[in-house]
C-alpha positions as CSV (number, residue, x, y, z in Angstrom):
1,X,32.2,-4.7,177.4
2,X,29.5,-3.4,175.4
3,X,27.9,-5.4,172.8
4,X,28.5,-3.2,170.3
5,X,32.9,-3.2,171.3
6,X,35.2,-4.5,168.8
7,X,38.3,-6.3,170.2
8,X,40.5,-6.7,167.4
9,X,42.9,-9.2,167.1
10,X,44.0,-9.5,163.6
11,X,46.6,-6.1,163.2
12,X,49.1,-8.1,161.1
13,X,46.8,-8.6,158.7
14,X,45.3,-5.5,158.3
15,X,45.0,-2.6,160.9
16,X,42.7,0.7,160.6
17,X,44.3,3.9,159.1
18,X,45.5,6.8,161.4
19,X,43.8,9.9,160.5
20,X,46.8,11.6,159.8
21,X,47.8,8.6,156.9
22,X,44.1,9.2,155.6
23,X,44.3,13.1,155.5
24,X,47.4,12.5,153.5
25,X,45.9,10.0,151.2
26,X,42.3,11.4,150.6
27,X,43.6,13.7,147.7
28,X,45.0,9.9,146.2
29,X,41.8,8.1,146.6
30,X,39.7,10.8,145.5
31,X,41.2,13.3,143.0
32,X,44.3,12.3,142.2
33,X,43.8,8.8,141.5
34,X,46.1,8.5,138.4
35,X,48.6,5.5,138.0
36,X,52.0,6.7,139.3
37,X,53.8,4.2,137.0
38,X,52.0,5.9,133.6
39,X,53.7,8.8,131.6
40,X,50.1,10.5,131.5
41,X,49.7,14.3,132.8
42,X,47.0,13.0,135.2
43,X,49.3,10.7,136.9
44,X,51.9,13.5,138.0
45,X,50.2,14.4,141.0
46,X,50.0,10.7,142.2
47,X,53.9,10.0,141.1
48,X,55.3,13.1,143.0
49,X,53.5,11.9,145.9
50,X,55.3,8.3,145.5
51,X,58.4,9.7,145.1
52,X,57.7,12.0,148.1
53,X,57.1,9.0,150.2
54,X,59.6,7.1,149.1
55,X,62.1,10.0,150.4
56,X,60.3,10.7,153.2
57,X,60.3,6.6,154.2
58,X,64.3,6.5,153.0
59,X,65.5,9.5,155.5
60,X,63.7,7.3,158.0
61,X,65.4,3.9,157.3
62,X,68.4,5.6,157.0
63,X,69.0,4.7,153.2
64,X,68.8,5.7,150.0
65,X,65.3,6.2,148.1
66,X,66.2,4.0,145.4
67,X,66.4,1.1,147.6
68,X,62.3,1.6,148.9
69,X,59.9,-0.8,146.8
70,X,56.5,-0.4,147.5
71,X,54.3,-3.6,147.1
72,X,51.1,-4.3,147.0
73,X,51.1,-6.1,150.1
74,X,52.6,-8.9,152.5
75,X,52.7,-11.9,150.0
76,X,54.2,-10.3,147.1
77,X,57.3,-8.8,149.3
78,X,58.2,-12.0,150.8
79,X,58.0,-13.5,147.0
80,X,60.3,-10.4,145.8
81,X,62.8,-11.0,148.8
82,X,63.0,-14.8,148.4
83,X,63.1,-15.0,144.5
84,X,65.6,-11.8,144.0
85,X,68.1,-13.3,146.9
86,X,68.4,-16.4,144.9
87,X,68.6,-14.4,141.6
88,X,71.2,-12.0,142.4
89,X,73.5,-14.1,144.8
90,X,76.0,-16.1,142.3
91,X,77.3,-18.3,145.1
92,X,74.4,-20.1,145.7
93,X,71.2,-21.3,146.1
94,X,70.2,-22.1,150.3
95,X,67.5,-20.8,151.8
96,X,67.0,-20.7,155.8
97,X,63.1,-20.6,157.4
98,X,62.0,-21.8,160.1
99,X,59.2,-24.0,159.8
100,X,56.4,-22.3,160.8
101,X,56.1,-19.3,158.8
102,X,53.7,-17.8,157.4
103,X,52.2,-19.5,154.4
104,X,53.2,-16.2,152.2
105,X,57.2,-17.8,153.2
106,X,56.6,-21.2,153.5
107,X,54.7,-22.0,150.4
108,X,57.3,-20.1,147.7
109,X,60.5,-22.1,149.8
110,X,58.6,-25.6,149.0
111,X,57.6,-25.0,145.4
112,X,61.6,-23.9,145.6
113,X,62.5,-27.1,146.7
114,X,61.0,-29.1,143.7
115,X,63.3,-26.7,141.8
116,X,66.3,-27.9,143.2
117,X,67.2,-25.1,145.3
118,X,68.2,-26.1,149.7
119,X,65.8,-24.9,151.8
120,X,66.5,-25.6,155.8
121,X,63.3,-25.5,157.6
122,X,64.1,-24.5,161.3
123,X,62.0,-26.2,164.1
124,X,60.9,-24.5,167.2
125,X,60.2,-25.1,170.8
126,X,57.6,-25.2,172.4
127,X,57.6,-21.1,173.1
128,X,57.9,-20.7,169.1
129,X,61.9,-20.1,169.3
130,X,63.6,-21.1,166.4
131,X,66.0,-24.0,167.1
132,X,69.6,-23.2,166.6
133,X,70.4,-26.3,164.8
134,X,72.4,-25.1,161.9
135,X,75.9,-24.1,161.5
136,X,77.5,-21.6,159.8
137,X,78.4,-21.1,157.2
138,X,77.3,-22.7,154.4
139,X,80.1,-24.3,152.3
140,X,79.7,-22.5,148.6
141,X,76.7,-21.1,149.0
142,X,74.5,-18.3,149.7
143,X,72.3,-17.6,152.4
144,X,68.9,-15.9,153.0
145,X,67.2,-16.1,156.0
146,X,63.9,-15.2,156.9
147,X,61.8,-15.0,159.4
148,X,58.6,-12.9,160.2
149,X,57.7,-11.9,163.9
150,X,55.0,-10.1,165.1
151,X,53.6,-8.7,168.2
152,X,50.3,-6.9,168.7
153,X,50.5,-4.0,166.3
154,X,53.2,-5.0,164.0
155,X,54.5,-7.5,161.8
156,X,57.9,-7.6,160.0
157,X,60.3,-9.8,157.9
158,X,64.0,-9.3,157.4
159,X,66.7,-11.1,155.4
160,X,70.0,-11.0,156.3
161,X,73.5,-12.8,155.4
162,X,76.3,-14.1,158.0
């Protein structure tokens, strides 16, 4: 390996741009660098492109463009998943984790805790699988669970309910 060689172990976090994602954004970062949320002219270019993407990304997933929220990054969409489960789900207020997420999960499900919501923290083995030690379902209430897994090149969360 040459001295000068980067092996780079930290894609989760943040990974380098494809050319092709920084041909499409140049224009944003350079010319058009209007807020897309502000009813100025200036910021037309920038929405269109937004709304662009978010169809673009929706035909991809399947769903509907309305249901695509772009964040600012990893910490903010695991806050907007936990806190708008427990906001919009009348029939309770559980939350499932395991216990060794990511501090972005962990963190917002303890200071959750002290608020009276349930929060189950899953244990794991020894090879990081999550224990099945709960049972379903919950009597009366609702369930989100999350958990993050990543593997070299990508990172993901999903919530579901049983």
């Amino acid at each position: 390996m040459a001295n000068d060689e980067i092996i780079y172990l930290d894609n989760n976090a943040t990974t380098q741009l494809d050319p092709a994602v920084i041909e499409e954004m140049l224009p944003f970062l350079t010319k058009y660098y209007g807020n897309p949320s502000s009813g100025y002219a200036f910021a037309t270019k920038a929405r269109k492109a937004v709304d662009l993407a978010r169809e673009r990304l929706a035909a991809l997933l399947g769903c509907e463009p309305s249901e695509i929220v772009f964040t600012s990054g990893g910490t903010e969409s695991n806050n907007a998943v936990i806190n708008s489960a427990l906001q919009f789900e009348p029939r309770g207020n559980h939350i499932v984790t395991s216990a060794v997420e990511h501090s972005a999960v962990l963190r917002p499900c303890q200071d959750l805790t002290k608020r009276g919501c349930e929060v189950t923290f899953l244990g794991v083995d020894r090879h990081g699988n999550v224990l099945r030690s709960i049972s379903f379902p919950f009597p009366r209430t609702n369930f989100m669970g999350q958990k993050a897994w990543a593997r070299s090149t990508s990172i993901g969360e999903r919530a579901f309910t049983p």
